[in-house]
C-alpha positions, 0 to 999 in steps of 0.5 A: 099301443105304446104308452109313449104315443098315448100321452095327450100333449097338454097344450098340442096348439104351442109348438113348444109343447113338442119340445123337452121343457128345458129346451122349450124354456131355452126357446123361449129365451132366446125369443124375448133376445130377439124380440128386445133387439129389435126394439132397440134396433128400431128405436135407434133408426127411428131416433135418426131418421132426421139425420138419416134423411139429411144424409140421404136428401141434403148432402152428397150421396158417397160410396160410404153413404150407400155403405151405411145405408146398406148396413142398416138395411141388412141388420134390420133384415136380419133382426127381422127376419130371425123374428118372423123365423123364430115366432111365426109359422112360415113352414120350409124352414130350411129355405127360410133359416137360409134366407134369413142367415143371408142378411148376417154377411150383409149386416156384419160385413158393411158394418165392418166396413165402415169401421175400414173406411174410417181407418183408411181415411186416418192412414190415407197415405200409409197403403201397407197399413190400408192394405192390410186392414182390407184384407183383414175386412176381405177375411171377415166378409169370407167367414160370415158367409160361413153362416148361411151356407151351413146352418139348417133350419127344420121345423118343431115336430108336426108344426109349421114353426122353426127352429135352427137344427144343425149348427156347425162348428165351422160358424165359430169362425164366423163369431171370431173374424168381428171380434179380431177385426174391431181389436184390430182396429180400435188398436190401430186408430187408438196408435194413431191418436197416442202419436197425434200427441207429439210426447216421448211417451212411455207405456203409462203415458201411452196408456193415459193418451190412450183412455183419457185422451191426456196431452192430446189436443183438443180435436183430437181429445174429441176423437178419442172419447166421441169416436174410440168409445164406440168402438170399444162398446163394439168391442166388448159386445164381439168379446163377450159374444165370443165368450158365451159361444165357447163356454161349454156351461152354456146351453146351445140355443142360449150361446147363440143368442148373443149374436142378434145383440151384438149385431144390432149393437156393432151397426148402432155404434159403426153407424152413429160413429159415421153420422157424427163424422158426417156432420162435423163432430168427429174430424178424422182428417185432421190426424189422417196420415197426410195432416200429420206430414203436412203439420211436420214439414211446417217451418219452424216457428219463433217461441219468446219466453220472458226471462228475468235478469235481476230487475229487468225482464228480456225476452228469449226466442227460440225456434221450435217446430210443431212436432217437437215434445215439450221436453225439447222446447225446455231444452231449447229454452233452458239452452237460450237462457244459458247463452243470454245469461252467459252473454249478458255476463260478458258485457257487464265485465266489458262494460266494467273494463271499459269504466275502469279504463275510462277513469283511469285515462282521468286521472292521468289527464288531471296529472 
């Protein structure tokens, strides 16, 4: 008999125990992962299931509302479902890691779509510019179905426990396609909200419109910090998800961990991005392609500046329109006083002329 078959497992009873240890504490890592995006999961839906219920019962029910009810549904099934498949004996492995691998399109993909209904609805008249964008969510729906298609499920030696056992590198894709879409994305509305300023800006300038919201007004100023620093939180969570796949140093089952969290944290911030917008927090319309034509086909409107003329002080008028920078309107300005000081100018020497032709039409009559 061989020695190897006659080793007594120390604890046969845990499925672990069938595993070499580092692969067996790597396991166990990736467990508490999911265990923990789950918690955080359920805390977020059970925070909002006041205003969940009232976009549900108290308004009107829309495509985009089905969009983010779905997307919670999918991402609860999957953080579920990885749960049950990495903790409890279910057996058919491959049919359950399928089943379960069914939910990241579904997750993913409604959680993306909702970043595009928003985006369509700032570029609603700009068709090139939505087109684009659904074809883009169209490419990343196309690479998450990589995922259930691909990755195989087996079972941990003689147990009825499971564990992923064919990872391909095909699935990289599906991890790359969110982080290119939410960049894309965030660049897009954050490009929309630096022309919403109506500056000649610069690139510091853009950059400042861009991170703090400076020169923008106060709507959009909203916007920006309620709306663009979710999607940013999105962002940097597919980035380092990204990263933690492709670092070699990395063990496998601890690569793919990260992408339960940055399910949970994608949908988390897609879906409260949409509930403020819902409730009035967050105004896309009012930078939507069709607000900013309508705000610069306005007529121009008349601007009075004080200006002070030794003692006096006048009023200067000057036409401006609503898009126009400031630098112009100082221009304008600049430009009147010129005029009213040149003008002013040229009544006071006819006004002299006038005196002195006056007093001399006098002084003959005297004579």
């Amino acid at each position: 008999m061989d020695n190897s078959s006659s080793v007594a497992l120390p604890n046969p009873n845990t499925p672990l125990a069938f595993l070499d240890p580092e692969s067996a504490y790597q396991t166990s890592v990736s467990i508490y992962v999911l265990a923990g995006s789950l918690g955080v999961l359920l805390w977020d839906v059970l925070d909002n299931i006041g205003s969940d219920f009232n976009l549900l019962f108290r308004n009107r029910v829309t495509f985009s509302t089905l969009v983010y009810f779905m997307s919670r549904l999918g991402s609860l099934g999957y953080v579920i479902a990885s749960n049950i498949f990495e903790t409890a004996p279910t057996g058919h492995c491959k049919a359950f890691e399928t089943i379960t691998d069914a939910f990241y399109p579904v997750s993913l993909g409604l959680s993306a779509l909702l970043f595009f209904i928003r985006l369509r609805a700032i570029y609603n008249r700009d068709r090139i510019v939505v087109a684009f964008f659904f074809l883009l969510w169209l490419g990343l729906l196309g690479t998450t179905m990589i995922v259930p298609i691909t990755i195989l499920g087996g079972n941990i030696g003689p147990t009825q426990y499971c564990i992923d056992e064919d990872v391909p590198n095909a699935v990289y894709a599906a991890i790359i396609s969110p982080l290119v879409h939410d960049t894309l994305v965030f660049i897009a509305i954050t490009y929309r909200l630096v022309r919403n300023a109506h500056l000649e800006t610069g690139l510091k300038d853009g950059m400042a419109v861009a991170f703090s919201g400076e020169y923008l007004p106060a709507f959009s100023k909203g916007l920006l910090k309620d709306g663009q620093k979710y999607y940013l939180i999105s962002l940097i969570s597919n980035l380092v998800t990204v990263i933690m796949v492709f670092d070699t140093s990395v063990p496998v089952p601890m690569r793919s961990m990260c992408a339960t969290p940055n399910i949970v944290l994608t949908n988390i911030m897609a879906c409260r991005v949409y509930r403020n917008t819902r409730r009035g927090f967050i105004r896309e319309s009012e930078i939507s392609t069709t607000s900013m034509m309508a705000f610069r086909k306005k007529k121009p409107v008349s601007v009075s500046f004080p200006h002070f003329d030794g003692s006096n002080k006048r009023p200067i008028a000057v036409e401006v329109s609503y898009d126009v920078p400031l630098s112009d309107i100082t221009t304008k300005v600049d430009g009147a006083s010129s005029r009213h000081i040149a003008s002013t100018k040229h009544e006071r020497m006819a006004e002299s002329k006038e005196t002195r032709s006056f007093g001399s039409g006098d002084v003959e009559s005297q004579s």
